[in-house]
C-alpha positions as CSV (number, residue, x, y, z in Angstrom):
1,X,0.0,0.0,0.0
2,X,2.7,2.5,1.1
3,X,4.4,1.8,-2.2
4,X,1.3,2.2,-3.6
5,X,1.1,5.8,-2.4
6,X,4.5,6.5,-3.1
7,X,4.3,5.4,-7.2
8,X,0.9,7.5,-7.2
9,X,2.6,11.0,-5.6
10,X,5.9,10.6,-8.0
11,X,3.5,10.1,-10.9
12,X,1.4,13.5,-10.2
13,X,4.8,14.9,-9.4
14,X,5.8,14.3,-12.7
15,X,2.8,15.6,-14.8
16,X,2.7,18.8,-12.9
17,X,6.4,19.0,-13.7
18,X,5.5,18.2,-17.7
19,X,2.8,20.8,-17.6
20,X,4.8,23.5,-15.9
21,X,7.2,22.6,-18.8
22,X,4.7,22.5,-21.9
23,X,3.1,26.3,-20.4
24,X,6.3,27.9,-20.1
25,X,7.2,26.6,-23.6
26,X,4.7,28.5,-24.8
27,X,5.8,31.0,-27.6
28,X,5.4,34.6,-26.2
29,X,5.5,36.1,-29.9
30,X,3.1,35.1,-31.6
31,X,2.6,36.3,-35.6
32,X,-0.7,37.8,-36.8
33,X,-1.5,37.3,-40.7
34,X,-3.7,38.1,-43.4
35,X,-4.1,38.2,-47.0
36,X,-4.7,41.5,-47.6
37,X,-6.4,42.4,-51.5
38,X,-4.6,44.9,-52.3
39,X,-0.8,45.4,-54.0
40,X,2.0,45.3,-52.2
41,X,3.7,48.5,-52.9
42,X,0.2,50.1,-51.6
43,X,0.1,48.0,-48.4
44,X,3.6,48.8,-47.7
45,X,3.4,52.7,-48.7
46,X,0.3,52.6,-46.0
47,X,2.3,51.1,-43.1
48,X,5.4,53.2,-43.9
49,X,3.0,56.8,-44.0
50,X,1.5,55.4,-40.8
51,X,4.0,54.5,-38.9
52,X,6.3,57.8,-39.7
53,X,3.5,60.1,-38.8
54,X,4.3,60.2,-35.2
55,X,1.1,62.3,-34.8
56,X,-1.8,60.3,-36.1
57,X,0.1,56.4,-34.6
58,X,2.1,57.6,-31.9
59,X,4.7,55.4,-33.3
60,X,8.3,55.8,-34.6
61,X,9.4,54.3,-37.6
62,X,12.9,52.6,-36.6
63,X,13.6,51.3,-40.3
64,X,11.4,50.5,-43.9
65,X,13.2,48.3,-46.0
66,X,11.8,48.9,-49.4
67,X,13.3,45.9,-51.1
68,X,12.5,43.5,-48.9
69,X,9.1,45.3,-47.6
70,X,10.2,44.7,-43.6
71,X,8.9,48.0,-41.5
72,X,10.1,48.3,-37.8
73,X,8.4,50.6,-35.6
74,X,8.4,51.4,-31.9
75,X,5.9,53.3,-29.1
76,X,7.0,53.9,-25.6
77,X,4.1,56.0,-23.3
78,X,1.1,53.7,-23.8
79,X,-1.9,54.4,-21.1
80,X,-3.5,52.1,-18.6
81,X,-6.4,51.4,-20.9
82,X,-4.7,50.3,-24.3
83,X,-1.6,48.5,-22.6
84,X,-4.5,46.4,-20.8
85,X,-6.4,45.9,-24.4
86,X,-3.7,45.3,-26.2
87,X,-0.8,43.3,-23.7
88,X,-0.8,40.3,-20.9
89,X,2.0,40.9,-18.6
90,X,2.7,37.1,-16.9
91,X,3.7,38.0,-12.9
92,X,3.3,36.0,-9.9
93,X,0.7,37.3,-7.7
94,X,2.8,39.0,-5.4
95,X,4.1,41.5,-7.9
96,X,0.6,42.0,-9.2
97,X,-0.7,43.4,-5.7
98,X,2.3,45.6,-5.6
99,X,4.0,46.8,-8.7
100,X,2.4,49.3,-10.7
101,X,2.7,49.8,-14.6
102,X,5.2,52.7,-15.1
103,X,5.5,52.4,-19.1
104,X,4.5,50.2,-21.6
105,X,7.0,49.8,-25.1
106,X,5.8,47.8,-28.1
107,X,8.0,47.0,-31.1
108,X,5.9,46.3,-34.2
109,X,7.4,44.0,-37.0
110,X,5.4,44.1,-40.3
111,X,6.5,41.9,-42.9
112,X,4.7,41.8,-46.6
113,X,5.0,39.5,-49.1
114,X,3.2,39.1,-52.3
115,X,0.5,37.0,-52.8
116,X,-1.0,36.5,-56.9
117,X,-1.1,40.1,-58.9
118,X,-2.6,42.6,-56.3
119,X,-2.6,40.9,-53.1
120,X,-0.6,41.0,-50.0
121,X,0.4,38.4,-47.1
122,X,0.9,41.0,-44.3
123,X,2.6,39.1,-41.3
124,X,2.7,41.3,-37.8
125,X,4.5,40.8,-34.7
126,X,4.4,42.7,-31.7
127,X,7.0,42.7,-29.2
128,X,5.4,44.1,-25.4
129,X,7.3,45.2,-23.0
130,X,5.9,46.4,-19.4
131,X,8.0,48.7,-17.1
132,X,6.5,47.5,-13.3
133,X,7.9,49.2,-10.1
134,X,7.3,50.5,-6.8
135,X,9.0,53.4,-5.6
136,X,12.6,52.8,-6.4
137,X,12.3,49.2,-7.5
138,X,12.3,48.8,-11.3
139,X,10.9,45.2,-13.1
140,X,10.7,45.0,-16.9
141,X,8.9,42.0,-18.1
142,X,8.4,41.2,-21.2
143,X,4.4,40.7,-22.1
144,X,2.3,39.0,-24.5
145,X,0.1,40.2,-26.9
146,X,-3.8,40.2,-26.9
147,X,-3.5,40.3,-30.8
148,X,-5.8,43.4,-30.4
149,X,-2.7,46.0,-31.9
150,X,-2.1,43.1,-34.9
151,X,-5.8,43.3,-35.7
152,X,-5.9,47.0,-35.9
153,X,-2.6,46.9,-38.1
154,X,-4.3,44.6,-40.5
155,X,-7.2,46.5,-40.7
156,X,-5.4,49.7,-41.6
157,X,-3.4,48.0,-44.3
158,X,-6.9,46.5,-45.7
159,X,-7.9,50.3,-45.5
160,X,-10.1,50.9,-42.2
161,X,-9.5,54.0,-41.1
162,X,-7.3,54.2,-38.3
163,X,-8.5,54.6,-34.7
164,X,-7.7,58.1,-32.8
165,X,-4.3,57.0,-30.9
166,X,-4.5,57.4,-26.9
């Protein structure tokens, strides 16, 4: 019986074990696509305008490579509201009663290919970043996205009008 007992614990020891394992392997990026009908010059000509007018995104336009239609842009500052909308921040529950958001950073990575004669596969990845602290203390974690941002993204490219930045 007592051997019993034993092979029973070491057994649930182990699957809680291989389940911490599989959720942590999780990927925290995680790619956001669509075919988007329309070519890709125009898609790519709409992300670059967007993303360098700092005004109507709130984004900075790191780099636009125009051969390979890569754009890399950044936003640092992002309120309460859309950081929860758009981010998950993974803490234990400790820091979660105590640290406070401080700044949010995204870095978005739009890459285009084309797809038949006037169509566009638009792949997006969002990078989060959360800066937690309490007084003095400082904690960047790096976040997961909600897909809410990549969604957005696509819809500007398939030509929604974007949504006033806050």
């Amino acid at each position: 019986m007592f051997k019993r007992i034993i092979a029973i614990t070491l057994a649930a020891q182990v699957t809680c074990f291989c389940l911490t394992l599989a959720l942590s392997a999780q990927p925290r990026l995680i790619p956001r696509s669509e075919h988007i009908d329309q070519p890709i010059e125009k898609v790519y000509r709409t992300f670059k305008d967007y993303f360098a007018d700092q005004s109507r995104s709130l984004f900075k336009l790191r780099t636009a490579n125009d051969t390979t239609h890569i754009l890399v842009a950044t936003r640092s500052g992002i309120d309460d509201a859309t950081w929860r909308k758009w981010a998950f921040c993974r803490t234990n529950s400790m820091e979660a009663m105590i640290y406070q958001l401080r700044d949010g950073s995204v870095t978005v990575t739009v890459q285009l290919q084309p797809s038949g004669n006037a169509a566009t596969f638009t792949n997006i990845t969002a990078d989060f970043e959360g800066d937690y602290g309490l007084g003095a203390n400082e904690q960047k974690i790096a976040c997961t996205s909600k897909g809410a941002l990549e969604h957005e993204l696509l819809g500007i490219a398939a030509g929604a009008a974007p949504k006033k930045p806050t």
